[in-house]
Structures are given as structure tokens and as C-alpha cells.
C-alpha positions in Angstrom: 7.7 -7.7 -21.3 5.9 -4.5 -20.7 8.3 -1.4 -21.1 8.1 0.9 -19.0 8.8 4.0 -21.7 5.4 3.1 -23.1 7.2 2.7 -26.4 4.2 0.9 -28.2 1.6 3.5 -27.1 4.2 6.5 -27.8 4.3 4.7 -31.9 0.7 4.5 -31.7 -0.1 7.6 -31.3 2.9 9.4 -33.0 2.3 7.9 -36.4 -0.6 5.6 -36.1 1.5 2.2 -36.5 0.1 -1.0 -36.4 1.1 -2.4 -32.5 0.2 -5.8 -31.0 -3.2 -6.1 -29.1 -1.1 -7.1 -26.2 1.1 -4.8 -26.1 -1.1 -1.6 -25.9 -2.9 -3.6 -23.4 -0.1 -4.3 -21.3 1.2 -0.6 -21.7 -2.0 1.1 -21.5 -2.5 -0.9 -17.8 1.0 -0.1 -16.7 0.6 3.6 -18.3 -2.5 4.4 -16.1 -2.2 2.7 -13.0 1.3 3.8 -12.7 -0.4 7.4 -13.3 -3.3 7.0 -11.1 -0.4 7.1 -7.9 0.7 10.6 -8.9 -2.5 12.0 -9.3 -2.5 13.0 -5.2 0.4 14.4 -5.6 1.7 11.7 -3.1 3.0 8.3 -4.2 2.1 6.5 -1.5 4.0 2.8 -1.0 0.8 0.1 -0.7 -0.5 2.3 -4.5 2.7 1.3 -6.3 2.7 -2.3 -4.7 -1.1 -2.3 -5.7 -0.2 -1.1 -9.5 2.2 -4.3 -9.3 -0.2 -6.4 -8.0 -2.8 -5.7 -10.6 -0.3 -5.4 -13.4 0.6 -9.2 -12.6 -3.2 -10.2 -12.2 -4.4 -8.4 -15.1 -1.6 -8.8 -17.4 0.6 -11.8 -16.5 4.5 -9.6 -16.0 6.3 -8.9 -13.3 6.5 -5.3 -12.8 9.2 -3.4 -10.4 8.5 -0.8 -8.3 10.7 1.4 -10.3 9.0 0.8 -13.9 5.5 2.3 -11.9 7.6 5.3 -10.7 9.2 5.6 -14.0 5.6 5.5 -16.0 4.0 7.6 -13.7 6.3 10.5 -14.4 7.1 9.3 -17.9 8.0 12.9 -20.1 4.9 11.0 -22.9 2.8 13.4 -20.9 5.0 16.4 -21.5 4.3 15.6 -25.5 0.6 15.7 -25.4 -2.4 15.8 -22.6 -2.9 12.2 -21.5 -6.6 12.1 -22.3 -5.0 12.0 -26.7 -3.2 9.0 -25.2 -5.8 7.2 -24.0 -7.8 7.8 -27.2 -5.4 6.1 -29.2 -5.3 3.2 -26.7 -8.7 3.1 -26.3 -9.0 2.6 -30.4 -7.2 -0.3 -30.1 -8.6 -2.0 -27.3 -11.7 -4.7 -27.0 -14.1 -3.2 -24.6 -13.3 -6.2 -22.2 -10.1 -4.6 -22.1 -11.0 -1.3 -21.7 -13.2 -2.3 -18.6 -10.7 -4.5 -16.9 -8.3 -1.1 -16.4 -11.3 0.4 -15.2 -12.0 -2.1 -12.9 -8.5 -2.2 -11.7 -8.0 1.3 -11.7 -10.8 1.5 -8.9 -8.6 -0.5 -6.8 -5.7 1.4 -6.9 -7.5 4.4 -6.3 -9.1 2.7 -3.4 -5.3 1.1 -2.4 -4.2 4.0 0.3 -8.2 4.2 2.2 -8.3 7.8 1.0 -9.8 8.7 -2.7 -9.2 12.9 -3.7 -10.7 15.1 -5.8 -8.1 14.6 -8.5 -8.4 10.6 -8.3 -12.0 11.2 -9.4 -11.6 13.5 -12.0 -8.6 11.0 -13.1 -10.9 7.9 -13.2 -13.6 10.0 -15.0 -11.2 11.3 -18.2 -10.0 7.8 -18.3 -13.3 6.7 -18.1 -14.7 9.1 -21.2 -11.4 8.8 -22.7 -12.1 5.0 -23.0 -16.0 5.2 -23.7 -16.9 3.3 -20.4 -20.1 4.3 -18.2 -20.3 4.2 -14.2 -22.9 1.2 -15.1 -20.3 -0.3 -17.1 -17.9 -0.1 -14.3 -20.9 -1.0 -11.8 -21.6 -4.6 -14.0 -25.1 -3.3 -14.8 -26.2 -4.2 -17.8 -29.8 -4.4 -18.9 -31.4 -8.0 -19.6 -33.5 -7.3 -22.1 
């Protein structure tokens, strides 16, 4: 069951502890696509029902709308700037993994018909943070 505190990321990148593949992964999608909706300033209702669509598809729980609200504000991001988070994750994630939050963290973005400023720059330090490319995101990849 994913936690909503983010307790497997918080270990992993307060003392570098071993977690389950899994677990991060789960975590990691719940962590930013629950953060993507505050990043307007305005948690709109269809963004969090998105994040628990997408958390089901992409990770197999059943979310609640309060664990998205809870992880969107979640004081891990008074401790350190999100962007260290993500680089921990990000160690510990296959690339497959890495582009299936992208992936879904397009469609939340997308989820309320209007995409800011701050979504963008959002997706983009996710983006670096994870070491993914627009042509990642896009499917393009070279047959040679």
C-alpha cells in the first residue's frame, strides 16, 4: 500500500537505505502527481481524481482523495527542495519507470484544459531531475 507520508522516499534520501523497487515507485508516482495539483496554486477536483486514476493504472493501489491532498502538501518539502528528492528516486528507478511518471504526469497537467507557467517549469525539473528528454517523453527514439 502506498503511504501517503512518502516514508520510503523520506529513508531514502535521509540516510541512503536500501528501499524496495516498488516502493519508491509507487511513492515517487503518488509524490509527484499529487504535487503536480498544487503547483497552480489551485487544486482543482478532476486533477486529484486524475492523480487517482493514474495512480491505480500505473501502480495497481487504490488511492483516496485525501492521501493526494496529503502528499501534495506533505512538510518532506519543507526539509529539502523537491528536485534532491527526485534525485534520490530517480537513482533508484529503471528508466521505464522514470518515463511512465513522465508520461502520466502530462496527463495530469493536461487533467483541468488549462497548463500554467509553473506546471511547465514543474514537468521540466522533474523532467532533468529524472534524466528524461522531451524526445523521451515524445516516444522518439532513433532506429539506427
Amino acid at each position: 500500500m502506498i503511504q501517503s507520508s512518502l516514508t520510503s522516499i523520506l529513508s531514502l534520501f535521509q540516510s541512503g537505505a536500501q528501499q524496495s523497487q516498488d516502493d519508491v515507485f509507487n511513492e515517487a508516482t503518488l509524490m509527484i502527481l499529487s504535487r503536480a495539483t498544487s503547483e497552480d496554486s489551485n487544486i482543482h477536483k478532476v486533477e486529484v481524481q486524475t492523480v487517482q486514476d493514474l495512480v491505480r493504472e500505473t501502480t495497481g493501489e487504490e488511492i483516496t482523495s485525501r492521501d493526494v491532498r496529503v502528499a501534495a502538501n506533505s512538510r518532506l518539502y519543507e526539509e529539502a527542495p523537491l528536485d534532491r528528492y527526485l534525485a534520490s528516486a530517480s537513482r533508484a528507478l529503471s528508466y521505464d519507470q522514470r518515463l511512465q511518471i513522465m508520461n502520466a504526469l502530462v496527463r495530469v497537467i493536461k487533467s483541468d484544459q488549462r497548463v500554467t507557467n509553473r506546471e511547465v517549469a514543474f514537468f521540466n525539473n522533474v523532467a532533468g531531475a529524472f534524466r528524461i528528454t522531451p524526445a523521451d517523453v515524445l516516444g522518439l527514439r532513433p532506429q539506427d
